[in-house]
Residue frames as qw, qx, qy, qz and C-alpha x, y, z in Angstrom:
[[0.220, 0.155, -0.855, -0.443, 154.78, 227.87, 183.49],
 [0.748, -0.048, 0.050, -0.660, 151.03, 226.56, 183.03],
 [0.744, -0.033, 0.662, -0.088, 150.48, 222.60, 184.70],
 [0.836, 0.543, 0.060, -0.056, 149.70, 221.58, 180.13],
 [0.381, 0.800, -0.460, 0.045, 153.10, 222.74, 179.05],
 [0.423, -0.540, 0.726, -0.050, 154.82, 220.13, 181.25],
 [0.909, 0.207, -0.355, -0.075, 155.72, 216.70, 179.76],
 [0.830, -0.552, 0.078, -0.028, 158.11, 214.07, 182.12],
 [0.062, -0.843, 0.462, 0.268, 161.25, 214.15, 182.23],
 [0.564, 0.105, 0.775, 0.264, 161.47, 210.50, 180.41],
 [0.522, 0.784, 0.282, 0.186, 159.53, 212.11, 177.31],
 [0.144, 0.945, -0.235, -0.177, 161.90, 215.12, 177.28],
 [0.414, -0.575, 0.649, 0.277, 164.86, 212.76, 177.28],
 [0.545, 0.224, 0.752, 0.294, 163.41, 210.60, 174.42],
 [0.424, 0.882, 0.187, -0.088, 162.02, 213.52, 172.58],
 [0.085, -0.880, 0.343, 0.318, 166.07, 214.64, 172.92],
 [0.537, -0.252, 0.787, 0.170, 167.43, 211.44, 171.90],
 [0.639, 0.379, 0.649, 0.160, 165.24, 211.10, 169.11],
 [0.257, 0.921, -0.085, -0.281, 166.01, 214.82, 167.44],
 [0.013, -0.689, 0.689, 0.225, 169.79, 213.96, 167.58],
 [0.886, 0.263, -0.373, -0.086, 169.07, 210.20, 166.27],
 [0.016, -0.481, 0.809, -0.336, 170.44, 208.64, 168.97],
 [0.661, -0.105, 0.672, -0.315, 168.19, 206.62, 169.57],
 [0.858, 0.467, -0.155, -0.148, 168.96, 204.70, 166.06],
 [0.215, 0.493, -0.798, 0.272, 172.71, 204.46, 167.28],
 [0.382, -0.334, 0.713, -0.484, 171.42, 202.94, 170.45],
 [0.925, 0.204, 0.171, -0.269, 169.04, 200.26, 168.39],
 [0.643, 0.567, -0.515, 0.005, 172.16, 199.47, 166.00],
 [0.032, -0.719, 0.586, -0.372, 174.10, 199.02, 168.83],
 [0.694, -0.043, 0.471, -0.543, 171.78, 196.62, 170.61],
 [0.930, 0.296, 0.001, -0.216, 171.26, 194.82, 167.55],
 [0.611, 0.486, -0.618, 0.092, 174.93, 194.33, 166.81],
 [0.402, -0.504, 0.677, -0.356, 175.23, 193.18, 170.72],
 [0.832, 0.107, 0.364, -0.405, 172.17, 190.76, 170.04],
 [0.374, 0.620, -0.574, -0.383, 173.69, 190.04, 166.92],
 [0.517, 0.344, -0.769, -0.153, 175.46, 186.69, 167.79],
 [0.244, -0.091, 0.914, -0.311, 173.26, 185.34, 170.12],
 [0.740, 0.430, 0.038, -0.515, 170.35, 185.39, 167.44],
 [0.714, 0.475, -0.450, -0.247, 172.76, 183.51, 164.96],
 [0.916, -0.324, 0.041, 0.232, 175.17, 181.68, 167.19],
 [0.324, -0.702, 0.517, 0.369, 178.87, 181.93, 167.76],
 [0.706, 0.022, 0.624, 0.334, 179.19, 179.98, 164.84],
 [0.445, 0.606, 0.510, 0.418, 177.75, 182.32, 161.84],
 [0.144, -0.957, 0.035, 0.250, 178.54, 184.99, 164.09],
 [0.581, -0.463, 0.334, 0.581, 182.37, 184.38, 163.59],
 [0.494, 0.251, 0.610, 0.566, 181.58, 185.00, 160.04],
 [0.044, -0.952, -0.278, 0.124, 180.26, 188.37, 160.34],
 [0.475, 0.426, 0.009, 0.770, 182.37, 191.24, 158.83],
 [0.053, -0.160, 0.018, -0.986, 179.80, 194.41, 159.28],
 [0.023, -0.699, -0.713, 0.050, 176.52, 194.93, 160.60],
 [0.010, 0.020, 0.023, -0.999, 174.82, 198.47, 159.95],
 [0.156, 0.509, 0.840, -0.108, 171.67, 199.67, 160.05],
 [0.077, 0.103, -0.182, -0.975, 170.26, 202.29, 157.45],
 [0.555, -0.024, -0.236, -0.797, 166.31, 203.17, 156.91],
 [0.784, 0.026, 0.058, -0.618, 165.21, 199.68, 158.32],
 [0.929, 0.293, -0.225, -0.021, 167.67, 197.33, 156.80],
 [0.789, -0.399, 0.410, 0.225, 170.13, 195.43, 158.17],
 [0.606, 0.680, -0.412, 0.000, 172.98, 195.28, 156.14],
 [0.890, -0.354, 0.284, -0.053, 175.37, 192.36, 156.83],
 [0.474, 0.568, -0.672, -0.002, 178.63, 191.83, 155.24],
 [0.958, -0.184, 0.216, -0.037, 179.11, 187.99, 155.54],
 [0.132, 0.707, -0.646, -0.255, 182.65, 186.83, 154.63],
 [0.280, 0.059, 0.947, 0.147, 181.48, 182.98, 153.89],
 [0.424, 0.107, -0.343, -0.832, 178.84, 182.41, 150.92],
 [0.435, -0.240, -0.861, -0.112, 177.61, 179.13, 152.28],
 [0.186, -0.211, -0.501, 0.819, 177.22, 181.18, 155.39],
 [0.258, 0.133, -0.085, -0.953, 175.07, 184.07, 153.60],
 [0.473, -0.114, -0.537, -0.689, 173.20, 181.84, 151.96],
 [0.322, -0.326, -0.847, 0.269, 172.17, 179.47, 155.08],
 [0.075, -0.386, -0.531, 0.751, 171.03, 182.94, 156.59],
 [0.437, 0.018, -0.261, -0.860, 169.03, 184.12, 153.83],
 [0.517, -0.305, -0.610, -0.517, 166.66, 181.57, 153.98],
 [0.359, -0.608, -0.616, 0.350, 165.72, 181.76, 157.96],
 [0.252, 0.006, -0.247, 0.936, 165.97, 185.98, 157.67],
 [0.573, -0.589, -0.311, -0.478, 162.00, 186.22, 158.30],
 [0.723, -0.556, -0.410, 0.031, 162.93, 184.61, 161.40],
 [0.504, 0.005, -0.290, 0.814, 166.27, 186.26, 162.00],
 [0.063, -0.518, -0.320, -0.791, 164.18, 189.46, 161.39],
 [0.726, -0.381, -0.487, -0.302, 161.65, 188.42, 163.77],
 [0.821, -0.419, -0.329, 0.207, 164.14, 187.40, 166.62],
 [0.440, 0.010, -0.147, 0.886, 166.40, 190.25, 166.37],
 [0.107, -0.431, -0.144, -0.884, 163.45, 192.67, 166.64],
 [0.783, -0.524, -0.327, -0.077, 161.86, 191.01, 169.38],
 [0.670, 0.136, -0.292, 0.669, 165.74, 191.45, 171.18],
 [0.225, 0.096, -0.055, 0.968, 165.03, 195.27, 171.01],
 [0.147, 0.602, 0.679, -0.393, 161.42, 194.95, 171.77],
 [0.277, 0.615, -0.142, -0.725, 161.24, 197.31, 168.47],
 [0.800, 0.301, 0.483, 0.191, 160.19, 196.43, 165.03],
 [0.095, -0.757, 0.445, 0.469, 163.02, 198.62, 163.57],
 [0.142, -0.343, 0.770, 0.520, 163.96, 196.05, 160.99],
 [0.763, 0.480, 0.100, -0.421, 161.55, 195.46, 157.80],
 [0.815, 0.525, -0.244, 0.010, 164.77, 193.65, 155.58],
 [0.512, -0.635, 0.416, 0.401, 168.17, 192.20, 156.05],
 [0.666, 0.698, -0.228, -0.133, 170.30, 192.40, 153.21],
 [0.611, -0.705, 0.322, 0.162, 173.24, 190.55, 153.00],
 [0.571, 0.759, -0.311, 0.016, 176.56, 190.91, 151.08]]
């Protein structure tokens, strides 16, 4: 094998991780860890679902005073939950 063709064994593992999308489980995951120390234990408790499809948070809240307190800081939530994962994976949070 010719010295070019090599790549480190970190790239080969992230090159694997990213074919099989694992490394989107492993952000979700992260984020749902981070989850309720971004919001507190308090708006956590109100937390149904977290997923994460194409960019967006999705959030099933099970209070509407709740949903709506977090819609208007979710620049920052955005912001502080992507900063968590040192990735800027999230571009939206939706929440239902």
């Amino acid at each position: 094998m010719s010295r070019k063709n090599l790549i480190s064994l970190g790239d080969a593992i992230k090159a694997y991780f990213k074919a099989r999308r694992f490394d989107e489980q492993i952000l979700e995951n992260n984020l749902k860890g981070n989850w309720e120390r971004v919001v507190g234990a308090n708006f956590a408790s109100y937390t149904q679902e977290i997923d994460l499809r194409y960019g967006i948070l999705v959030v099933k809240i099970s209070s509407s005073v709740v949903r709506n307190e977090l819609m208007m800081h979710k620049s920052v939530l955005i912001k502080s939950l992507n900063e968590s994962v040192k990735s800027n994976v999230i571009k939206d949070i939706q929440f239902r």
